[in-house]
ZAMI-177963 format. One record per residue (C-alpha): x, y, z. Coordinates in Angstrom, 1 decimal, decimal comma, m for minus. Example, Ala and Ser with C-alpha at 12.3 -4.5 7.8 and 13.67 -1.06 7.14 Angstrom:
<node xx="12,3" yy="m4,5" zz="7,8"/>
<node xx="13,7" yy="m1,1" zz="7,1"/>
END
This chain:
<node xx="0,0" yy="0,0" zz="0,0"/>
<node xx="1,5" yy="3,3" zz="m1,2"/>
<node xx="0,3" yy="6,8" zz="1,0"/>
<node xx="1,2" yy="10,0" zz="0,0"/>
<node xx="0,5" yy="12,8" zz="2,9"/>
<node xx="m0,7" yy="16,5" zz="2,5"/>
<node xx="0,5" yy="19,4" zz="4,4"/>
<node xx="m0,9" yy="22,8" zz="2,9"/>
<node xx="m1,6" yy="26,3" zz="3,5"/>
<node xx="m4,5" yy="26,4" zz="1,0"/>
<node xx="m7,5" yy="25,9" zz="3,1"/>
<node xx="m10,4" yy="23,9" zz="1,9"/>
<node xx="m12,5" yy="26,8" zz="0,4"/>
<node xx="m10,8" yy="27,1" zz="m2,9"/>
<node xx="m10,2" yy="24,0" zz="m5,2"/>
<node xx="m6,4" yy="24,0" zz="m4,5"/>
<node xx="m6,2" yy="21,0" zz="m2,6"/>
<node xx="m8,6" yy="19,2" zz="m4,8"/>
<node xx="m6,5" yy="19,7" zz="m8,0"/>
<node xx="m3,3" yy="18,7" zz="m6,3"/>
<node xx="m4,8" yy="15,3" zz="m5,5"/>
<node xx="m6,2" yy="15,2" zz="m8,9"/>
<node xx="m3,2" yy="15,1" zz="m10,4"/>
<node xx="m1,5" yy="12,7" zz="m8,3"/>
<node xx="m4,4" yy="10,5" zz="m8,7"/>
<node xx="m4,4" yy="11,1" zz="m12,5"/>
<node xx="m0,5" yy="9,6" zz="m12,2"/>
<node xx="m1,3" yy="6,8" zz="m9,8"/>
<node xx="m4,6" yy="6,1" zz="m9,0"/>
<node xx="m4,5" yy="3,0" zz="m6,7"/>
<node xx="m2,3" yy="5,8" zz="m4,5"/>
<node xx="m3,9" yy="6,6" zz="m0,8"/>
<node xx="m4,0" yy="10,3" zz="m0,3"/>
<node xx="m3,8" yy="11,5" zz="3,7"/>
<node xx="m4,9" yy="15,0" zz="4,6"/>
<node xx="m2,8" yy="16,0" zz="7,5"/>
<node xx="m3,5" yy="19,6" zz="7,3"/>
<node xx="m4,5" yy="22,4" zz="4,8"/>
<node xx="m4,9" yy="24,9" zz="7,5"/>
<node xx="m1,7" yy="26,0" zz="8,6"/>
<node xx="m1,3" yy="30,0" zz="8,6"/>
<node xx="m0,5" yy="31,5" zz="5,5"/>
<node xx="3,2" yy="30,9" zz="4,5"/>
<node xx="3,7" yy="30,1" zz="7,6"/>
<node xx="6,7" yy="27,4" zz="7,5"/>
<node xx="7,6" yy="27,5" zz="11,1"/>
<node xx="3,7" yy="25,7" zz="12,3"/>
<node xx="4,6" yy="23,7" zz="9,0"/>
<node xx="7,1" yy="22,4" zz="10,3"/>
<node xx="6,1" yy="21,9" zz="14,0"/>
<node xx="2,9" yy="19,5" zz="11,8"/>
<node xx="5,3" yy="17,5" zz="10,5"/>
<node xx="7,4" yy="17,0" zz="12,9"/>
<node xx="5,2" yy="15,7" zz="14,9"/>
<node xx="2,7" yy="13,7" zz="12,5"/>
<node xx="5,4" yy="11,8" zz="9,8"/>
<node xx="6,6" yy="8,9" zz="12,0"/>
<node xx="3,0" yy="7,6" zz="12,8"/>
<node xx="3,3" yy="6,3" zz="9,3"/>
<node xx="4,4" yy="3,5" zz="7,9"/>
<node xx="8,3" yy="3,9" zz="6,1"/>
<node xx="8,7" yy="4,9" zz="2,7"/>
<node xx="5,0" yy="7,1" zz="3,0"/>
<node xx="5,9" yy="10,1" zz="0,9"/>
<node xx="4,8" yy="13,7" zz="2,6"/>
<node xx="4,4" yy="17,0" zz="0,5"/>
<node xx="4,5" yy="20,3" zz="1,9"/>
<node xx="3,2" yy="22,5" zz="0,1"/>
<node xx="3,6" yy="25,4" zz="2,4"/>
<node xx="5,2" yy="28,4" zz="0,8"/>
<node xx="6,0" yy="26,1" zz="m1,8"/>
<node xx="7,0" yy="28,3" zz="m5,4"/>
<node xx="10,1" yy="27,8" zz="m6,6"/>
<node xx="12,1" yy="31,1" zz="m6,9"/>
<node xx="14,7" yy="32,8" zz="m7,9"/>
<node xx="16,4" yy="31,8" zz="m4,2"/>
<node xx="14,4" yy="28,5" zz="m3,4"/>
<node xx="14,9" yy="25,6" zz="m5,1"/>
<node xx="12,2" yy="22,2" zz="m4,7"/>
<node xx="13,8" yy="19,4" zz="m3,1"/>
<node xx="13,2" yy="16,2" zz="m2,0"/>
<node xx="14,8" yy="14,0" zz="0,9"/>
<node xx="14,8" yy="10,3" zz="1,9"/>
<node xx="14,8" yy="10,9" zz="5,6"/>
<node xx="14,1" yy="8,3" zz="8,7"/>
<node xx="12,6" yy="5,7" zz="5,8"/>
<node xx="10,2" yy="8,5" zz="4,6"/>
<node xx="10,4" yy="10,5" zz="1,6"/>
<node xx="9,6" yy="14,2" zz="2,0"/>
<node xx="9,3" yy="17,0" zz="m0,8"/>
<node xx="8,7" yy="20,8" zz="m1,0"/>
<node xx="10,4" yy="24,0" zz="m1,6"/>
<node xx="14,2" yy="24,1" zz="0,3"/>
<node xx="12,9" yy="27,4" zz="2,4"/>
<node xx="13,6" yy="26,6" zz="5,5"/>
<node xx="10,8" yy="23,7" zz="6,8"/>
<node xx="13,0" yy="20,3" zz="6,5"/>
<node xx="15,7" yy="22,3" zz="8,3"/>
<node xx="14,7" yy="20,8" zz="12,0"/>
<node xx="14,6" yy="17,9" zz="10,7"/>
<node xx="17,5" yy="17,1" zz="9,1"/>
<node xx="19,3" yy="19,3" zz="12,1"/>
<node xx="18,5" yy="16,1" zz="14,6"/>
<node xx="19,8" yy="13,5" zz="12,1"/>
<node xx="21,2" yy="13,3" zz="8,9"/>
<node xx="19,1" yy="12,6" zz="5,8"/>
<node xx="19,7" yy="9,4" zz="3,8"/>
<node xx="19,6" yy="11,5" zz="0,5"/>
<node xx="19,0" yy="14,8" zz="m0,3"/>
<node xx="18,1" yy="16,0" zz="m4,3"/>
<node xx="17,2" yy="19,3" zz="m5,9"/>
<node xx="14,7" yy="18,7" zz="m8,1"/>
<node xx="15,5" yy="18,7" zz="m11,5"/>
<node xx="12,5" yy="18,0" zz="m13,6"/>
<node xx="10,5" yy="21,2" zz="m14,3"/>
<node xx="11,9" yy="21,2" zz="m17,6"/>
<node xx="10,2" yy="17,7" zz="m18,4"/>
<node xx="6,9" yy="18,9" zz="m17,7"/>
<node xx="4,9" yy="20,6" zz="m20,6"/>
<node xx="4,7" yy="24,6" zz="m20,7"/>
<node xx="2,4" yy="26,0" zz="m18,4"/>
<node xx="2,3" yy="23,3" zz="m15,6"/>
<node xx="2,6" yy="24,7" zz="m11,8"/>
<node xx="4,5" yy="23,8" zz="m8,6"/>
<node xx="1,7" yy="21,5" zz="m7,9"/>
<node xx="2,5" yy="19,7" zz="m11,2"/>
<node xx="6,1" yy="19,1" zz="m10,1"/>
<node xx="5,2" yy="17,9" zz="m6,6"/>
<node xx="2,4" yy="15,4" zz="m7,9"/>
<node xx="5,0" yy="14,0" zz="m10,2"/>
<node xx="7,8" yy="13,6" zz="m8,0"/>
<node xx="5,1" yy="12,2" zz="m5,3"/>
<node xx="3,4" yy="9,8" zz="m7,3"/>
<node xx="7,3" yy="8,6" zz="m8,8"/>
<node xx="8,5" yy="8,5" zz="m5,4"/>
<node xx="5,2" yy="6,2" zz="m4,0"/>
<node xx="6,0" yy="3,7" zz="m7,3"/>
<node xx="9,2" yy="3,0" zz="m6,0"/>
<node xx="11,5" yy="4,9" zz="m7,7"/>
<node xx="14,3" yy="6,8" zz="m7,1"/>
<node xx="15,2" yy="10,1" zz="m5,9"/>
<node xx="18,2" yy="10,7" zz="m8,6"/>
<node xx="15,6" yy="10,1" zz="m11,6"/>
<node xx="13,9" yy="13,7" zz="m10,1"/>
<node xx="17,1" yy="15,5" zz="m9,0"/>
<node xx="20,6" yy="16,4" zz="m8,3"/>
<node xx="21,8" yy="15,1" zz="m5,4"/>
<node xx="22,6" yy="18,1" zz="m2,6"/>
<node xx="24,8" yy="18,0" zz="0,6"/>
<node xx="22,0" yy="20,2" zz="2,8"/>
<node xx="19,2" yy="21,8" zz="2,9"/>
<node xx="18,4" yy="25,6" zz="4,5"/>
<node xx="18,0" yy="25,6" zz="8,5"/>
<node xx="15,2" yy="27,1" zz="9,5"/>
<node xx="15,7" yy="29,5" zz="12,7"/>
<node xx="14,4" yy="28,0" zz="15,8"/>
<node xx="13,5" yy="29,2" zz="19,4"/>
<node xx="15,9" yy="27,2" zz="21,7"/>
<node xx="15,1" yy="25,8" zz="25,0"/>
<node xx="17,3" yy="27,4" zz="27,6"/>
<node xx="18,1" yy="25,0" zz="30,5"/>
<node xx="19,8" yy="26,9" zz="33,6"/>
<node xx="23,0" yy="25,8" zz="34,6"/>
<node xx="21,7" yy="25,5" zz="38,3"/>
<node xx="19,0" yy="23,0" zz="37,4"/>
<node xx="16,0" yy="25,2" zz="38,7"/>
<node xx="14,5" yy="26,4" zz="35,5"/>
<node xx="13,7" yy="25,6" zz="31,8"/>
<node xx="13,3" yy="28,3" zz="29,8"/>
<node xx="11,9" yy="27,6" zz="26,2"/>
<node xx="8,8" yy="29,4" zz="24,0"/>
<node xx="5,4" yy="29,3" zz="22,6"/>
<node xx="6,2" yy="27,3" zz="19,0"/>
<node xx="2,8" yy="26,8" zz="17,6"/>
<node xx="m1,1" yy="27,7" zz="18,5"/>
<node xx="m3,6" yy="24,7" zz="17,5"/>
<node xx="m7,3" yy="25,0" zz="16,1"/>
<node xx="m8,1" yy="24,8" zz="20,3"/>
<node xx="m5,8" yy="27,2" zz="21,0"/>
<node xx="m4,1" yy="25,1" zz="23,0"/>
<node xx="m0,3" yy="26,8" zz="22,8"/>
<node xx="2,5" yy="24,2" zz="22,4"/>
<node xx="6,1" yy="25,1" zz="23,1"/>
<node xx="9,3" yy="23,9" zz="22,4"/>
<node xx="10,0" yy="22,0" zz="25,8"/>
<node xx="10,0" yy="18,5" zz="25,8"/>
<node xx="8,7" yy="16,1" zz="28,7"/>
<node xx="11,8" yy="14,3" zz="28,7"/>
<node xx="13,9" yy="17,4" zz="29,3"/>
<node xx="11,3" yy="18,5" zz="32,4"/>
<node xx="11,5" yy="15,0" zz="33,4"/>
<node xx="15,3" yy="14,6" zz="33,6"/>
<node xx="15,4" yy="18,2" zz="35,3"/>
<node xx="13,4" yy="17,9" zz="38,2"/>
<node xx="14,7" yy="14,2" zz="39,8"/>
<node xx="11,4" yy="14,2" zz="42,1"/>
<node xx="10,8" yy="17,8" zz="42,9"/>
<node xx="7,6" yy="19,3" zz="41,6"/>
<node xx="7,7" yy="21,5" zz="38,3"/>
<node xx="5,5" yy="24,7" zz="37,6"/>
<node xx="4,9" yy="27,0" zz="34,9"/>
<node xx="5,3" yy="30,7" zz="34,9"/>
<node xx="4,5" yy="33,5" zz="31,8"/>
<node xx="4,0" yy="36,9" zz="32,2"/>
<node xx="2,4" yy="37,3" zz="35,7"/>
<node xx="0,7" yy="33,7" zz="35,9"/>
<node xx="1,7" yy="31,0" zz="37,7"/>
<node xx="0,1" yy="27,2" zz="36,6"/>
<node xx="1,2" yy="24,8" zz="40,0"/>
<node xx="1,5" yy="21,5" zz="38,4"/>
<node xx="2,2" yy="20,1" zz="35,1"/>
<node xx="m0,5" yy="17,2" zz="34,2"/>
<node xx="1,2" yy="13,9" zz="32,3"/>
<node xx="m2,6" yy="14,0" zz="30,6"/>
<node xx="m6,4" yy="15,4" zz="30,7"/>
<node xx="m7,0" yy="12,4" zz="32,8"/>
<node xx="m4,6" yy="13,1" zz="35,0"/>
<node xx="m7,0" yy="15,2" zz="36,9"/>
<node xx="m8,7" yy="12,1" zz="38,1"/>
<node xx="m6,0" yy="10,0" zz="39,4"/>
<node xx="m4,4" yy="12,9" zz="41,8"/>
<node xx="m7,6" yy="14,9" zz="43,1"/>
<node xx="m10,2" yy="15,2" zz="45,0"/>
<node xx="m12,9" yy="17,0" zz="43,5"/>
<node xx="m14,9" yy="16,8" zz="40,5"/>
<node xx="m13,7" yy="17,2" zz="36,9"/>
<node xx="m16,5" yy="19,5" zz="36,5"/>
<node xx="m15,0" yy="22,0" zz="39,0"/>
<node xx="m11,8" yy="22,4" zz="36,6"/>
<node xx="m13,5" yy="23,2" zz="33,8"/>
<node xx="m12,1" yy="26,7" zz="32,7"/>
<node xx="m8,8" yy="26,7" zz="34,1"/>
<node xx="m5,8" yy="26,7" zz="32,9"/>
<node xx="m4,0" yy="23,6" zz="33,0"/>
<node xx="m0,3" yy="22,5" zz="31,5"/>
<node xx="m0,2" yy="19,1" zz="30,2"/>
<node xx="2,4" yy="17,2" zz="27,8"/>
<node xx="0,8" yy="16,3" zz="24,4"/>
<node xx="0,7" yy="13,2" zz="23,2"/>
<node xx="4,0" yy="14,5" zz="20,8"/>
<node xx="6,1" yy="14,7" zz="23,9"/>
<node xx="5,9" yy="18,7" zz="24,3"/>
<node xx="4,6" yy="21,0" zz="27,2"/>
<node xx="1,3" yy="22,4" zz="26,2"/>
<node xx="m0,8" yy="25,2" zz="28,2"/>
<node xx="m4,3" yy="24,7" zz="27,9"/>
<node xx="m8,0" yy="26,0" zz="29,3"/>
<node xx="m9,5" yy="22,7" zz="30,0"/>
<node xx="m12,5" yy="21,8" zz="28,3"/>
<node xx="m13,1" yy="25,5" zz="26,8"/>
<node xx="m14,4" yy="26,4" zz="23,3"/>
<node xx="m12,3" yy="28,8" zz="21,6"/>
<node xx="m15,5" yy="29,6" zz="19,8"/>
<node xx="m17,9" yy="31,0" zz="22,5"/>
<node xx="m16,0" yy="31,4" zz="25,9"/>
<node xx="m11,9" yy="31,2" zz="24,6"/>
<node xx="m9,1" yy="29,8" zz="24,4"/>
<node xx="m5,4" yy="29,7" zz="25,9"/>
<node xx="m4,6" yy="31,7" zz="23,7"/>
<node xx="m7,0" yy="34,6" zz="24,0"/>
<node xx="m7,6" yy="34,3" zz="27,3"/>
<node xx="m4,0" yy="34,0" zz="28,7"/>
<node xx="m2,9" yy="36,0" zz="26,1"/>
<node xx="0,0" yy="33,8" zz="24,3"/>
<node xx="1,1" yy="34,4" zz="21,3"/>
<node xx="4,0" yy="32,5" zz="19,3"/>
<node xx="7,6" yy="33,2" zz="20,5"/>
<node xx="6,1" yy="34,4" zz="23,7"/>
<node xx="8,5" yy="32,9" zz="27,0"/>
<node xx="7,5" yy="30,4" zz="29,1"/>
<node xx="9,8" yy="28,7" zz="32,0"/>
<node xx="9,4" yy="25,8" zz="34,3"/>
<node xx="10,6" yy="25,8" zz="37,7"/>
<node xx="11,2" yy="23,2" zz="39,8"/>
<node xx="11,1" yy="23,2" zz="43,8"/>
END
């Protein structure tokens, strides 16, 4: 079974997204096609790649992912496409495989090569279905490019652990459709930090008491109702391994979110400290 998965900024309003599976289809139709997102902010590679990050490995190897996130190829971004971790991955070099490749070394790396094969006319989307739909027959990345050494780094907030062992100090990396706001520090790292002592969560003037392991971890450690904790704001790890500050249970719809209630924003400081 061959999947090809779909990370876009193009909404579902238009007939973008439609198109683009159109023409994968039209190359192999016995393809699956996964949506993973199509609502990432506008060019916004940085929640791009936080998506994927966090989403590729529960796939099986060899799945092929397009970005399509800020995706034209120009005069100073090149298309590539990577064989990385077992998984194939292809978009425009601007940045969004940067974290990846920045953890561990890609298998292969290729600028892609083949605009020039594909009749007058055709858009990015053209080049990406092609390359996806080669890529999910089996074949190989040097029939669609020129093997390259790298790929551009994209700049990223960096978790700041205090040489005293009393604080992590990292930053709001991306906001979710719950506006839930995740940031860049990892439960292992708060785990290996604190050695037993109990871990909190300061921004701006607030102050959460205890980080959660989960939703339900409300119900293991106390004594009153879930019902009473509805509203609050709560710090949990998600289920990618990351701190997450949340209002439990609201709708960012009708009475808000952590987000517009705490007033986070991306890039905005958060720190755990331990006592």
């Amino acid at each position: 079974m061959s999947i090809i998965t779909l990370i876009s900024d193009f909404g579902l309003k238009d007939h973008y997204v439609g198109i683009l599976k159109g023409k994968i289809y039209s190359q192999f139709p016995e393809v699956n096609i996964v949506d993973i997102s199509h609502f990432v902010s506008k060019f916004n590679i940085f929640d791009a790649s936080y998506l994927l990050e966090v989403s590729y490995h529960h796939f099986p190897k060899g799945t092929v992912h397009v970005m399509a996130v800020d995706a034209a190829q120009t005069q100073d971004t090149n298309h590539v496409a990577l064989l990385y971790d077992g998984h194939y991955f292809i978009g425009a070099d601007n940045g969004v495989f940067g974290h990846l490749t920045s953890k561990m070394k890609a298998d292969k790396m290729v600028q892609i090569n083949i605009h020039d094969r594909i009749p007058n006319g055709s858009s990015d989307l053209d080049v990406f279905a092609a390359v996806a739909a080669h890529l999910a027959k089996g074949g190989a990345l040097t029939v669609i490019g020129k093997e390259i050494e790298e790929v551009k780094q994209l700049y990223r907030l960096n978790v700041i652990v205090d040489e005293n062992q009393q604080f992590i100090k990292g930053n709001v990396v991306y906001i979710d459709d719950f506006g839930n706001c995740v940031t860049n520090i990892s439960q292992k790292q708060v785990e290996e930090l604190a050695k037993g002592r109990n871990a909190s969560l300061r921004f701006f003037n607030k102050k959460i008491d205890k980080i959660r392991k989960s939703y339900t971890d409300f119900k293991k450690n106390d004594q009153i109702s879930l019902k009473s904790h509805e509203g609050n704001a709560l710090a949990i790890f998600n289920e990618a391994g990351f701190l997450e500050i949340a209002i439990y249970k609201s709708n960012p719809e009708s009475i808000g979110s952590a987000s517009s209630l705490l007033g986070l924003r991306f890039r905005d400081v958060v720190t755990v400290e331990f006592e």
